[in-house]
C-alpha positions in Angstrom: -57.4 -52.1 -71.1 -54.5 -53.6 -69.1 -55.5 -57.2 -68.0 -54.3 -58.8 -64.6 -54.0 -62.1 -64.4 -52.9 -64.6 -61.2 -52.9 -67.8 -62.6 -55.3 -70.9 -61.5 -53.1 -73.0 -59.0 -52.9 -70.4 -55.9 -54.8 -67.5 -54.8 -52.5 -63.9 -55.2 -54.2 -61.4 -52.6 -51.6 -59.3 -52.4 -51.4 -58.3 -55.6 -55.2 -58.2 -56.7 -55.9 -55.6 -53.7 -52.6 -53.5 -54.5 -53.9 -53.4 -58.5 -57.5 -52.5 -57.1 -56.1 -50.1 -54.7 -54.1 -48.6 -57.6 -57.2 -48.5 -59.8 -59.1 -46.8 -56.7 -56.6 -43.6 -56.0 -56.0 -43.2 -59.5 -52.5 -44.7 -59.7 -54.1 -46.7 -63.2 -56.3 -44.4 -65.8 -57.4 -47.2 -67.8 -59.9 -50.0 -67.3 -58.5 -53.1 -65.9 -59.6 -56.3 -66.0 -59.2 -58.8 -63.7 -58.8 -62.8 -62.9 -58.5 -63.2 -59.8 -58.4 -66.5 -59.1 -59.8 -68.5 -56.0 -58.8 -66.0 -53.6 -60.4 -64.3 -50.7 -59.7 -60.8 -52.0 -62.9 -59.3 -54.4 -62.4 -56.4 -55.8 -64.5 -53.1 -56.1 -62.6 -50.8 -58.8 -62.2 -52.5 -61.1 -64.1 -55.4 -63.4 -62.7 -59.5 -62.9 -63.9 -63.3 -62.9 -62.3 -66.0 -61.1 -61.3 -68.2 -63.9 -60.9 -67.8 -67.0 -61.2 -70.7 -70.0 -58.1 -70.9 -72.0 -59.6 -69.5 -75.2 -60.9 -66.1 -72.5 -57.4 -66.4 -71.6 -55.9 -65.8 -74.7 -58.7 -63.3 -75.9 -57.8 -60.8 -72.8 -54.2 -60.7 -73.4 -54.8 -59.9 -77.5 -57.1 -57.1 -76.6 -54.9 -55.6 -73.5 -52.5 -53.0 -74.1 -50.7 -54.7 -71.3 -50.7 -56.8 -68.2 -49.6 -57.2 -64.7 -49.5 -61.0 -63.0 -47.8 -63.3 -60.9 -44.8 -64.4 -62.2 -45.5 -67.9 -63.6 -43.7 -68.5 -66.5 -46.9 -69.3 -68.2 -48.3 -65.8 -67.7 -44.6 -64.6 -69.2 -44.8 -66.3 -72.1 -48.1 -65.6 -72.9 -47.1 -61.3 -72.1 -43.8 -62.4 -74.5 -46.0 -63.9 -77.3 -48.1 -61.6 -77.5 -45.4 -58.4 -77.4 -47.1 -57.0 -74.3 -45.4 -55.2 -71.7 -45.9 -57.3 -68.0 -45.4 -56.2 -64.9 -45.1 -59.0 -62.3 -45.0 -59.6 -58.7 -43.3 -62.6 -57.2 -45.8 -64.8 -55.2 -43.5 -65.4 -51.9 -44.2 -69.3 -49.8 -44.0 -67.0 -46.5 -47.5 -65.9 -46.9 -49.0 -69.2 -48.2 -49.1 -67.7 -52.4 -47.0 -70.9 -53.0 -44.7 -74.0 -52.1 -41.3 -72.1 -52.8 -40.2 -68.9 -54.0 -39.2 -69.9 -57.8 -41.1 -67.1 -59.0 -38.6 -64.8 -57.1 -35.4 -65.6 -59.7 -37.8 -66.4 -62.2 -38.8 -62.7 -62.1 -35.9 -61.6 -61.7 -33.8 -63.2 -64.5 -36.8 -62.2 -67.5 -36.5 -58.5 -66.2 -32.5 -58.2 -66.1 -33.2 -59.9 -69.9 -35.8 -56.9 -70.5 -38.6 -58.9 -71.2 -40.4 -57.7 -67.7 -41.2 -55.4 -65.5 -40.6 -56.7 -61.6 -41.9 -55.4 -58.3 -40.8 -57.0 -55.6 -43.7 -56.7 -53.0 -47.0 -54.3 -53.5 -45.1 -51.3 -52.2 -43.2 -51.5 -55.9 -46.6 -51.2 -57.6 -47.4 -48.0 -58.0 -44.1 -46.9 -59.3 -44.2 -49.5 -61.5 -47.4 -48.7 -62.8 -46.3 -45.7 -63.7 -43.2 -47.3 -65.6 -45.3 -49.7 -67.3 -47.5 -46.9 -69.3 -43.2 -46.5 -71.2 -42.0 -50.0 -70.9 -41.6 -52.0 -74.0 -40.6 -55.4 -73.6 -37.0 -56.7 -75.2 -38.6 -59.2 -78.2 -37.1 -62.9 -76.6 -35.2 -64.9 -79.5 -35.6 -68.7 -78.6 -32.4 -70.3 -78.6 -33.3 -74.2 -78.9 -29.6 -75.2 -79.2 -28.9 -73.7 -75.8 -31.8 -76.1 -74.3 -29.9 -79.0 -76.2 -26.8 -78.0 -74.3 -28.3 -77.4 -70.9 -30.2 -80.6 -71.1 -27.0 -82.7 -72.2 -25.1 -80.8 -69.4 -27.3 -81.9 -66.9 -27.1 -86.1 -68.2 -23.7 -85.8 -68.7 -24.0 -84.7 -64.4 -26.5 -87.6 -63.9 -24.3 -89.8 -65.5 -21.1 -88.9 -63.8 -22.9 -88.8 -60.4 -24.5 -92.1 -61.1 -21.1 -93.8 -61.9 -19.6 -92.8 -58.7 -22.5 -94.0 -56.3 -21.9 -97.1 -58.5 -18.0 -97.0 -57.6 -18.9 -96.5 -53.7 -20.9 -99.4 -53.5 -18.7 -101.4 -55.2 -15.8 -100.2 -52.6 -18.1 -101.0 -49.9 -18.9 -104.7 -51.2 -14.8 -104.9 -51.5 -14.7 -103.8 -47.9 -17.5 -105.9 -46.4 -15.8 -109.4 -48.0 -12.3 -108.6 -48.7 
């Protein structure tokens, strides 16, 4: 079974109906199952719910062989966890699937690492369909000390930028009395 999955915040069209579409010409031989979330999109090939409880959640990605879903980082480390190759598509803010585009280098950075397979819009589907039936995800080693260097990178930034907007002020109390 390969589960599909879109995630609770925003409605995914595009990719429900290219998945369904895939199921209905053949493009998938195996039964899929779908959450679809609050979309407008319902589909007729192949089985799905709207939501899905968090334990339902974790039940359908134990029992599928692999998955396909936006590419919320949630929904990656869930595929990750489990050692299940993903395929995911990008939501995209031009057709109102979400705020920004985060998901674009989001996707894009955990399949250059291996962990993913990417399509870019629902014309990549298919092939990657076919792709996914091979792919086997790169196993992800979590590097915590990385996070600690990142994270004291970024204060040490705060910290420097935050000393300078102090020294401007000053300057421009200097200027104002002197």
């Amino acid at each position: 079974m390969i589960f599909l999955t879109v995630g609770t915040q925003f409605p995914f069209d595009r990719l429900v109906e290219a998945v369904d579409c895939a199921v209905a010409t053949g493009g998938l031989s195996e039964d899929v199952f779908a959450q679809v979330g609050q979309g407008g999109f319902r589909p007729s090939h192949m089985q799905w719910c709207e939501t899905l409880k968090r334990d339902a959640f974790g039940e359908c990605v134990s029992r599928a062989r692999a998955l396909i879903g936006h590419a919320g980082i949630g929904t990656i480390f869930a595929a990750i966890d489990a050692r299940r190759p993903l395929l995911v598509m990008p939501r995209l803010s031009r057709y109102g699937e979400i705020v920004n585009d985060h998901q674009v280098s989001t996707a894009r950075k955990f399949a250059e690492m291996g962990h993913v397979l990417m399509a870019r819009d629902e014309t990549e589907i298919p092939q990657c369909l076919r792709l996914l039936d091979s792919f086997v995800p790169r196993p992800r080693t979590p590097r915590p000390e990385g996070v600690v260097e990142r994270v004291r990178d970024f204060l040490d930034e705060v910290s420097v930028q935050r000393q300078g907007r102090a020294g401007n002020k000053a300057r421009g109390r200097l200027v104002r009395h002197g």
